[in-house]
FIKE-62157 format. One record per residue: residue number from 1; x, y, z of N, C-alpha, C, O in turn. Coordinates in steps of 0.02 Angstrom, whole numbers, always signed. Example, Ala and Ser with C-alpha at 12.3 -4.5 7.8 and 13.67 -1.06 7.14 Angstrom:
# FIKE-62157
   i     nx     ny     nz    cax    cay    caz     cx     cy     cz     ox     oy     oz
   1   +660   -284   +390   +615   -225   +390   +660   -165   +390   +712   -166   +423
   2   +642   -112   +354   +684    -53   +357   +645     +2   +394   +670    +57   +402
//
This chain:
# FIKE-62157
   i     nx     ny     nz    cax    cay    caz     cx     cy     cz     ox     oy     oz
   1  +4832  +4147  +5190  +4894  +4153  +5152  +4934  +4211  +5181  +4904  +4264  +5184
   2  +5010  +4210  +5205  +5032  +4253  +5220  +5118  +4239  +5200  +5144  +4183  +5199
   3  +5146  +4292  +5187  +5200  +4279  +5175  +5241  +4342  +5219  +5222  +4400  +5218
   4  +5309  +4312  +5261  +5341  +4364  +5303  +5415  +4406  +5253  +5445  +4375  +5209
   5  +5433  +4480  +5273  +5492  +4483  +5252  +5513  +4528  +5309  +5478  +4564  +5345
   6  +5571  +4516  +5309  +5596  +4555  +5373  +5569  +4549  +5433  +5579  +4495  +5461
   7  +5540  +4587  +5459  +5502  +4588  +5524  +5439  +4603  +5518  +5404  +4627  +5562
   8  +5420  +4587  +5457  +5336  +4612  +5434  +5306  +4571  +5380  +5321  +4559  +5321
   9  +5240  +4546  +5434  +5205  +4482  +5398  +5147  +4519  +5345  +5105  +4555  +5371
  10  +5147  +4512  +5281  +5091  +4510  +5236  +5053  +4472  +5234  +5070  +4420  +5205
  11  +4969  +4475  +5268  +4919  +4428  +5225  +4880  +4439  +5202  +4860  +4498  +5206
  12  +4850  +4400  +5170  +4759  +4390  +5151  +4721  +4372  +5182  +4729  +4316  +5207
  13  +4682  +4395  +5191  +4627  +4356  +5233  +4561  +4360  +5230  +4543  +4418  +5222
  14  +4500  +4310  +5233  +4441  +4350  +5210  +4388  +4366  +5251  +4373  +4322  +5292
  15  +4346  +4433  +5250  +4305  +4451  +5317  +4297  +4536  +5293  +4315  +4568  +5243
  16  +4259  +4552  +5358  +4238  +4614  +5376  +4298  +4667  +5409  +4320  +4669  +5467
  17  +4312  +4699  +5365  +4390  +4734  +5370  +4354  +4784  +5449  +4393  +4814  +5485
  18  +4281  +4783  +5462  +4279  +4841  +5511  +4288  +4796  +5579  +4287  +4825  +5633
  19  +4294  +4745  +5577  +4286  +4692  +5626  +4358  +4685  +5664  +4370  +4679  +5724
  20  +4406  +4687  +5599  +4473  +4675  +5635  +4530  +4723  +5687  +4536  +4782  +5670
  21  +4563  +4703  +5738  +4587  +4705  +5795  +4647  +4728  +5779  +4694  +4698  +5804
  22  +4661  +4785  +5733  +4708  +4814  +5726  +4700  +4887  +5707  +4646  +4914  +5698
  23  +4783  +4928  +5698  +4776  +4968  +5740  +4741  +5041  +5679  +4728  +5100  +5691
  24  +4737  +4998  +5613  +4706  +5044  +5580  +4686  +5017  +5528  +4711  +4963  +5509
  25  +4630  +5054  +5488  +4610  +4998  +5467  +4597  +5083  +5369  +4589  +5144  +5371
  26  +4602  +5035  +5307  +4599  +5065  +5259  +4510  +5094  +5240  +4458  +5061  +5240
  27  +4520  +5149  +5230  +4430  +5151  +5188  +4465  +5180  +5095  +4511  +5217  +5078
  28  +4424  +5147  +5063  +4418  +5164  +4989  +4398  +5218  +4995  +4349  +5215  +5032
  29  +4405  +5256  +4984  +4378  +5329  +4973  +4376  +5368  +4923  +4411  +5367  +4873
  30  +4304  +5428  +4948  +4328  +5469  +4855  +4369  +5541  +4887  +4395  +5548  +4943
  31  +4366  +5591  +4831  +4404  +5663  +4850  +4381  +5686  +4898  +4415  +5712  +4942
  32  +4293  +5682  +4899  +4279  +5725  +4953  +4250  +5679  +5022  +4197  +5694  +5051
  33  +4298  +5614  +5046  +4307  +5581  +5082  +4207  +5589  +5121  +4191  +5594  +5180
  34  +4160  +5588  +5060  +4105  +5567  +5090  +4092  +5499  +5093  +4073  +5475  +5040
  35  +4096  +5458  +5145  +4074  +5411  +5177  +3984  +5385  +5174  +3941  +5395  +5217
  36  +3976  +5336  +5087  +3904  +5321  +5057  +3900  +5250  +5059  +3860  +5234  +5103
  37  +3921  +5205  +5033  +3907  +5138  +5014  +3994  +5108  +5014  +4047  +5138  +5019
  38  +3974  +5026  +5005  +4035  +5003  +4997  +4068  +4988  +5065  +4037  +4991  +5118
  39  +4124  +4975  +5061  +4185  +4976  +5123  +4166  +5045  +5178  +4160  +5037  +5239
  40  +4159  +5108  +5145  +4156  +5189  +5181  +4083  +5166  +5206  +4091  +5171  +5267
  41  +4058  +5158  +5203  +3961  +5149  +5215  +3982  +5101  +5276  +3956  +5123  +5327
  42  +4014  +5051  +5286  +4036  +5001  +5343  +4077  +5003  +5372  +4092  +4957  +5410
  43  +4111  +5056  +5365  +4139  +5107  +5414  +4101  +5147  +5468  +4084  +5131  +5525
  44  +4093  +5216  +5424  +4014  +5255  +5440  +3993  +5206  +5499  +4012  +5206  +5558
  45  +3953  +5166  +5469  +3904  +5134  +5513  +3918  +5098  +5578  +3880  +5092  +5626
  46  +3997  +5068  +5570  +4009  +5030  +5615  +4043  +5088  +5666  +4049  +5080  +5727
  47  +4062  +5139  +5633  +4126  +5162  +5672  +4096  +5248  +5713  +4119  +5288  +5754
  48  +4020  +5242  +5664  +3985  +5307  +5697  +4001  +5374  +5645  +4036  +5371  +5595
  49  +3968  +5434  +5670  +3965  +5469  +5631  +4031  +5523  +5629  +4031  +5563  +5582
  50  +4075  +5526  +5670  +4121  +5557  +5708  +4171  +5557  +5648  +4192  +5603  +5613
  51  +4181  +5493  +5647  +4225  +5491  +5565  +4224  +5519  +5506  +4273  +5532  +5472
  52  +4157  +5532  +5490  +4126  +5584  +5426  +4127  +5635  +5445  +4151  +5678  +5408
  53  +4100  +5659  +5524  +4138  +5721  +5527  +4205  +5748  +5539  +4213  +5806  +5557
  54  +4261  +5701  +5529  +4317  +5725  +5553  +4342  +5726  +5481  +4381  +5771  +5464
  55  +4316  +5666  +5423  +4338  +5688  +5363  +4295  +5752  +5334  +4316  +5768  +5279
  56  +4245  +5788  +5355  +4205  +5855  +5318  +4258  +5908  +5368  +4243  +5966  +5354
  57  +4313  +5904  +5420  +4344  +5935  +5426  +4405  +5943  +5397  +4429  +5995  +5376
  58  +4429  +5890  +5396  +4478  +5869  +5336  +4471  +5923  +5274  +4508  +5967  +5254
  59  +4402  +5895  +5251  +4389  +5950  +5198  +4383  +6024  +5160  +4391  +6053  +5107
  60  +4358  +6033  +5238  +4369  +6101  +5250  +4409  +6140  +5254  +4402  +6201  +5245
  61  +4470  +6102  +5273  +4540  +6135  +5277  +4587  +6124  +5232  +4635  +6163  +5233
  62  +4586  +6076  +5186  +4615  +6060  +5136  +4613  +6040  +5072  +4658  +6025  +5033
  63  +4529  +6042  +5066  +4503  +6033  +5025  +4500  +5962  +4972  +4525  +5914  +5001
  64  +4485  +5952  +4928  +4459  +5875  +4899  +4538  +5851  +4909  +4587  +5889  +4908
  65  +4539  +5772  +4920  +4597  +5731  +4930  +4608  +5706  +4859  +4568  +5669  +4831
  66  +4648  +5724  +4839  +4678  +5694  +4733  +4688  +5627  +4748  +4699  +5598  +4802
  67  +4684  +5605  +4689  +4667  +5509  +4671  +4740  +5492  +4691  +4790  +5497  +4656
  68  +4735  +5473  +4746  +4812  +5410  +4760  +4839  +5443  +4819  +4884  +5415  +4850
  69  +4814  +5504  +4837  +4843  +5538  +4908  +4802  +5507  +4965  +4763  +5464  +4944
  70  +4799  +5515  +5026  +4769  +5474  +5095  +4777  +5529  +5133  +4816  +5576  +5126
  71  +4722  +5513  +5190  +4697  +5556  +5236  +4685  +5506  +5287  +4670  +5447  +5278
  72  +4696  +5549  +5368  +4687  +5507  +5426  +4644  +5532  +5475  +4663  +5584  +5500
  73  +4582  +5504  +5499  +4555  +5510  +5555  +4550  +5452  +5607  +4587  +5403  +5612
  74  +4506  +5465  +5639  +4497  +5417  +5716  +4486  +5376  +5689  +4498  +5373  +5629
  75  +4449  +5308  +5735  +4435  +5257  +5697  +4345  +5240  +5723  +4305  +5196  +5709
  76  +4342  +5311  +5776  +4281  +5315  +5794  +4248  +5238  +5855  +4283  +5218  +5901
  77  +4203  +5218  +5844  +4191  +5171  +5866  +4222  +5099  +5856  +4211  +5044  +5883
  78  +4262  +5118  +5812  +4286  +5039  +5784  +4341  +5012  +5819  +4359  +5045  +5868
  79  +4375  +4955  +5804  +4422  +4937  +5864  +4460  +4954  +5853  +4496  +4959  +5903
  80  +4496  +4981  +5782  +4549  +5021  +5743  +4542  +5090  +5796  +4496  +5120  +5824
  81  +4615  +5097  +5789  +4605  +5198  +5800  +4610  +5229  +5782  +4614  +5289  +5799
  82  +4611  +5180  +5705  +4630  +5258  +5645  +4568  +5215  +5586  +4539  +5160  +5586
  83  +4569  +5271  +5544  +4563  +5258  +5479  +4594  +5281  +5418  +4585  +5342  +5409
  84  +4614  +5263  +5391  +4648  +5302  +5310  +4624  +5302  +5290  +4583  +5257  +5288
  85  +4624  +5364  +5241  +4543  +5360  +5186  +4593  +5363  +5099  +4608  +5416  +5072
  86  +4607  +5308  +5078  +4636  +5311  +5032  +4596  +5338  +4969  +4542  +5316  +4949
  87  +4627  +5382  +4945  +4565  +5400  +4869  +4595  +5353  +4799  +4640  +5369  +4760
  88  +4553  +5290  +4800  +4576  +5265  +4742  +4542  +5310  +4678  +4501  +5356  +4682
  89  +4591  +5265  +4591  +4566  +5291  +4532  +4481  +5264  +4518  +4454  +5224  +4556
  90  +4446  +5293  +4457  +4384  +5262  +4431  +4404  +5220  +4373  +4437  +5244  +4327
  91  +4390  +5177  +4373  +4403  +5128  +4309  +4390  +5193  +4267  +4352  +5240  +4277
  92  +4452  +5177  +4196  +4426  +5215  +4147  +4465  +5304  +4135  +4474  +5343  +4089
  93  +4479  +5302  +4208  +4497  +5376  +4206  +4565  +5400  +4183  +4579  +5458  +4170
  94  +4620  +5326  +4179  +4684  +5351  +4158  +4723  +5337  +4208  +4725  +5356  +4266
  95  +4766  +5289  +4165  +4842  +5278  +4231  +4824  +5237  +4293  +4864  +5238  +4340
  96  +4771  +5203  +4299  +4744  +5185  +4352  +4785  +5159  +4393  +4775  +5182  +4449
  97  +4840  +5109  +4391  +4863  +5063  +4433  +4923  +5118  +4461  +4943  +5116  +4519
  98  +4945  +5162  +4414  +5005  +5206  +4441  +4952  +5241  +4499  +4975  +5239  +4556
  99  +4905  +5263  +4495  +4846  +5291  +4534  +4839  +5237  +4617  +4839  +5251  +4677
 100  +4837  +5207  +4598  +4821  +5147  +4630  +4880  +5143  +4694  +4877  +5153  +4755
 101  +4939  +5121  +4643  +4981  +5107  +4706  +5008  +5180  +4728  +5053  +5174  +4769
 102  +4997  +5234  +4715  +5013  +5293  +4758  +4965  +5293  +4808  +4988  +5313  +4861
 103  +4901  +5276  +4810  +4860  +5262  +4867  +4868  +5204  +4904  +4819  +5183  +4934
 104  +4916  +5176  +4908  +4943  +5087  +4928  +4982  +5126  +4976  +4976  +5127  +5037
 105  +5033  +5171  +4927  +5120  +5205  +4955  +5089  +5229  +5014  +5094  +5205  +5070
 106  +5051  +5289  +4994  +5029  +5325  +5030  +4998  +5312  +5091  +5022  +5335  +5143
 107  +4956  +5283  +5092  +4937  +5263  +5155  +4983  +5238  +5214  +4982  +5259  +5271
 108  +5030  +5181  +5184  +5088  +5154  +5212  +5133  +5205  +5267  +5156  +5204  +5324
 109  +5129  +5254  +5197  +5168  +5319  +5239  +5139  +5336  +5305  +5156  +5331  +5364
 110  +5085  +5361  +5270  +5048  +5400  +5309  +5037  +5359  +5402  +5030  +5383  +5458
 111  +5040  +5286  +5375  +5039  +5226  +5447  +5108  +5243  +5478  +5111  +5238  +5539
 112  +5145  +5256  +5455  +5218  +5263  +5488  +5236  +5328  +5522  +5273  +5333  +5571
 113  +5201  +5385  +5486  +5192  +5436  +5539  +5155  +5442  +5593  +5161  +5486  +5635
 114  +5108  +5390  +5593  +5060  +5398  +5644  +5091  +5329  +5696  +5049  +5308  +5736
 115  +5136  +5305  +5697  +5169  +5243  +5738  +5115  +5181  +5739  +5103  +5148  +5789
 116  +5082  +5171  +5670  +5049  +5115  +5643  +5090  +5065  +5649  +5146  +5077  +5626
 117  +5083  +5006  +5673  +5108  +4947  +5674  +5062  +4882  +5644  +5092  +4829  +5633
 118  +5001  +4887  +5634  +4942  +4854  +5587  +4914  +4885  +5563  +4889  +4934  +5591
 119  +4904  +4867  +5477  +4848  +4899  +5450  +4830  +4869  +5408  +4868  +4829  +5381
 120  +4737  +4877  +5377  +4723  +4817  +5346  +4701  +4869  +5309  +4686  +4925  +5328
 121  +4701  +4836  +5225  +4679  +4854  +5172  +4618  +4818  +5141  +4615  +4757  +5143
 122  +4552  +4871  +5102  +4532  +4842  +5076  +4560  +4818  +4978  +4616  +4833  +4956
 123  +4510  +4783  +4939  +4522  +4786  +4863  +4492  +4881  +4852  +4435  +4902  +4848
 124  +4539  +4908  +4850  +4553  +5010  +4850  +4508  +4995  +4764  +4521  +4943  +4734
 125  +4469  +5036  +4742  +4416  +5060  +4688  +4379  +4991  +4636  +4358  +4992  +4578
 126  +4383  +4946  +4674  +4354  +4897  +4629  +4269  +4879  +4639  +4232  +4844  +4605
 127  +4260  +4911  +4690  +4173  +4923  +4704  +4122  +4971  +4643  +4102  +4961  +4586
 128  +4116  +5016  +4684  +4085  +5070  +4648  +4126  +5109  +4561  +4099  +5123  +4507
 129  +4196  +5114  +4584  +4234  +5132  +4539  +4271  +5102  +4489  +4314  +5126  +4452
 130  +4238  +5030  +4494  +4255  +4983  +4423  +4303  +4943  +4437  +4299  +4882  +4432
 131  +4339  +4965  +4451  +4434  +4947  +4448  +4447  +4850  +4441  +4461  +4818  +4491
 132  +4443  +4827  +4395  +4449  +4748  +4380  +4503  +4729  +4453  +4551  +4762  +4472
 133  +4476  +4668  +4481  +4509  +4640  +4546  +4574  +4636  +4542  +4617  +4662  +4579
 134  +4580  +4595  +4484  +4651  +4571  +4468  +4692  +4615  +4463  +4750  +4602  +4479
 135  +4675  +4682  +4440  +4737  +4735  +4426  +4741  +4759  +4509  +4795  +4768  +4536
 136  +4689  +4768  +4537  +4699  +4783  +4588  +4746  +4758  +4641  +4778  +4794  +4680
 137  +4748  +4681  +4640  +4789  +4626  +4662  +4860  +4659  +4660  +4901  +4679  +4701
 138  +4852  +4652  +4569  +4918  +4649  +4551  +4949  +4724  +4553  +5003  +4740  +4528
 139  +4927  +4746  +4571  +4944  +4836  +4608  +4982  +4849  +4658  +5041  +4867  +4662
 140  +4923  +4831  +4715  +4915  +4836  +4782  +4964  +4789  +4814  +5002  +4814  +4855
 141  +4969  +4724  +4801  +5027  +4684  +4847  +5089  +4685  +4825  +5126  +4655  +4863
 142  +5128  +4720  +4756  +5185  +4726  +4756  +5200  +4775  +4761  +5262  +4773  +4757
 143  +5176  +4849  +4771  +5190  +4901  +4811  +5190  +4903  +4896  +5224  +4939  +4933
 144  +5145  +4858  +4910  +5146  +4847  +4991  +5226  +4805  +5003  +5264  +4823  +5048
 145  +5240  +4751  +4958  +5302  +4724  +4949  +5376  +4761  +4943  +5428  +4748  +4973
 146  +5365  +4800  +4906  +5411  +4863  +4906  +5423  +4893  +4930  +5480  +4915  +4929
 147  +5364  +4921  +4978  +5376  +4972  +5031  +5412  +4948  +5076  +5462  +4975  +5098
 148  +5381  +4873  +5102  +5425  +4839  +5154  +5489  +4825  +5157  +5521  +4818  +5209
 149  +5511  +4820  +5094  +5583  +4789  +5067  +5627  +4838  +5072  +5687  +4827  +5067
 150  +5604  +4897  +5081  +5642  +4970  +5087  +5658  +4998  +5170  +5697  +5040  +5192
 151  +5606  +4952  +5205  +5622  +4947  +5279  +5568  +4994  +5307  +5556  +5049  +5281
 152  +5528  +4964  +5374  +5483  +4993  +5376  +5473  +4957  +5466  +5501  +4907  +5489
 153  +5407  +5019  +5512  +5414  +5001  +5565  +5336  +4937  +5583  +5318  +4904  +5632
 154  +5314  +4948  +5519  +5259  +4907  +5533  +5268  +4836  +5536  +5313  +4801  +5513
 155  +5216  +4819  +5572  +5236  +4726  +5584  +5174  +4673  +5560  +5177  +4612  +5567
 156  +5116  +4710  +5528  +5079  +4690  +5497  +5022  +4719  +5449  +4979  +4759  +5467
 157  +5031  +4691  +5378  +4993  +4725  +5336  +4953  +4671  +5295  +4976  +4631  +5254
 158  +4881  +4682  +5318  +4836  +4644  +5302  +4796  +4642  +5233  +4778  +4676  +5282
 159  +4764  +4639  +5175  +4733  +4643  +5129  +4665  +4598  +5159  +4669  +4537  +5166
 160  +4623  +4624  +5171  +4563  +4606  +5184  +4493  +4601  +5156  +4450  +4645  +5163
 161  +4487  +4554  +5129  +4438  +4545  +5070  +4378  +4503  +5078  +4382  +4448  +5104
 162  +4316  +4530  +5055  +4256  +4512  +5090  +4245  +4470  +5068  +4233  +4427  +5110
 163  +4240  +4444  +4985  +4216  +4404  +4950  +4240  +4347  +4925  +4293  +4363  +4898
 164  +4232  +4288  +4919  +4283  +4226  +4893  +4303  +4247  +4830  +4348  +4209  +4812
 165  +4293  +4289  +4787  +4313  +4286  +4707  +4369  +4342  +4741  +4427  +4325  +4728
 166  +4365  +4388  +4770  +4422  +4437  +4787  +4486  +4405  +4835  +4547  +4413  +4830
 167  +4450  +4372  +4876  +4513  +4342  +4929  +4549  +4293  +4870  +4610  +4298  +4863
 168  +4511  +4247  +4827  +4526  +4207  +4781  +4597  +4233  +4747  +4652  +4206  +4749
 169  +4580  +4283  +4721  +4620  +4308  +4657  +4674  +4346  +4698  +4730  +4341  +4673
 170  +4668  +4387  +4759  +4728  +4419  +4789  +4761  +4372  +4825  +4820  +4384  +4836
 171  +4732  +4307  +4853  +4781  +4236  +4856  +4827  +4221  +4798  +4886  +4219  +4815
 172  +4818  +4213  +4745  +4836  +4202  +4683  +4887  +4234  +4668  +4937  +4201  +4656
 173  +4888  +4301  +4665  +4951  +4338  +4671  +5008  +4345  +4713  +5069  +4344  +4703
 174  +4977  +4350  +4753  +5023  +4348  +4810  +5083  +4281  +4802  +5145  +4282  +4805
 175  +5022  +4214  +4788  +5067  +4148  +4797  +5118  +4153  +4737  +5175  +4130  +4736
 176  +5079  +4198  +4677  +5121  +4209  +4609  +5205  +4239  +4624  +5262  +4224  +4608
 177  +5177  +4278  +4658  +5252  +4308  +4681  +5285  +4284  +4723  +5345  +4294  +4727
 178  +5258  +4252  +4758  +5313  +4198  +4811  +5347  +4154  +4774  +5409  +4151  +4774
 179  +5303  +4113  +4733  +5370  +4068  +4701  +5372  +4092  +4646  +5372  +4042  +4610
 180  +5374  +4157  +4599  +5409  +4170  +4561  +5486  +4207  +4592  +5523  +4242  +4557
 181  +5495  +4190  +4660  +5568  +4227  +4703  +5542  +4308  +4692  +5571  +4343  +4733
 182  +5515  +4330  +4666  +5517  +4406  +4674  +5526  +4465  +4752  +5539  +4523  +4767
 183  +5508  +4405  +4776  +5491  +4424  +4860  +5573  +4435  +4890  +5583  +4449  +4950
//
């Protein structure tokens, strides 16, 4: 499922976000961008240890990353050359989706300073940190929508989702907003 605006294609797609051939790729992350389980754990692993240490430098110098801000390192071994380490909310904690899409914004940004032209996202705190899919969906792709609509140098932004119930439901939205014209 993909839908284009301007000069920049949005899709879905479903798979191993460490696998894909672009030029950066999202990690869920927490404040103190330690790299344990989840999406960050298949990172780590795929992308080597270089990445955890470039986010414990990160840390060091700037200390814990606040819920919805993003951080950038290498992409280490992976085919990406970056990674963003978005710090999504914890289910529960308050404001989540405003939480949410500042870590959507943010990252975005953060791809445009670095002359990102692909970047793939995972479902940002719905693993470990609760976050129900659907809100996540419904978060994450109309802030990515927005950003684009405001003009932007990227030419592809992926949502990349491992599981059929996740690709399922962020299909769903997406198509929701296509033919509701919102797009």
């Amino acid at each position: 499922m993909q839908i284009e605006i301007g000069e920049t294609l949005i899709e879905i797609i479903k798979g191993d976000i460490t696998d894909l051939d672009v030029d950066c790729i999202v990690n869920a992350a927490n404040s103190m961008l330690k790299m344990g389980g989840g999406v960050a754990g298949a990172i780590r692993r795929k992308g080597g240890l270089k990445i955890q240490d470039e986010c414990d430098d990160i840390i060091s110098k700037r200390g814990p990353i606040p819920v919805g801000e993003a951080a950038i390192t290498s992409g280490g071994n992976l085919k990406a050359k970056y990674v963003i380490h978005a710090v999504g909310p914890i289910y529960g904690e308050g404001n989540e989706k405003e939480k949410l899409k500042n870590a959507t914004l943010n990252s975005l940004k953060l791809a445009e300073r670095h002359n990102i032209s692909s970047i793939a996202f995972p479902a940002i705190s719905t693993g470990y940190f609760g976050l129900p899919k659907d809100e996540c969906a419904e978060t994450m792709i109309p802030a990515a929508i927005s950003y684009v609509k405001e003009g932007t140098k990227l030419k592809r932004i992926i949502f990349c989702l491992y599981d059929d119930e996740t690709f399922n439901i962020f299909k769903e939205v997406l198509e929701g907003l296509k033919f509701s014209q919102t797009l």
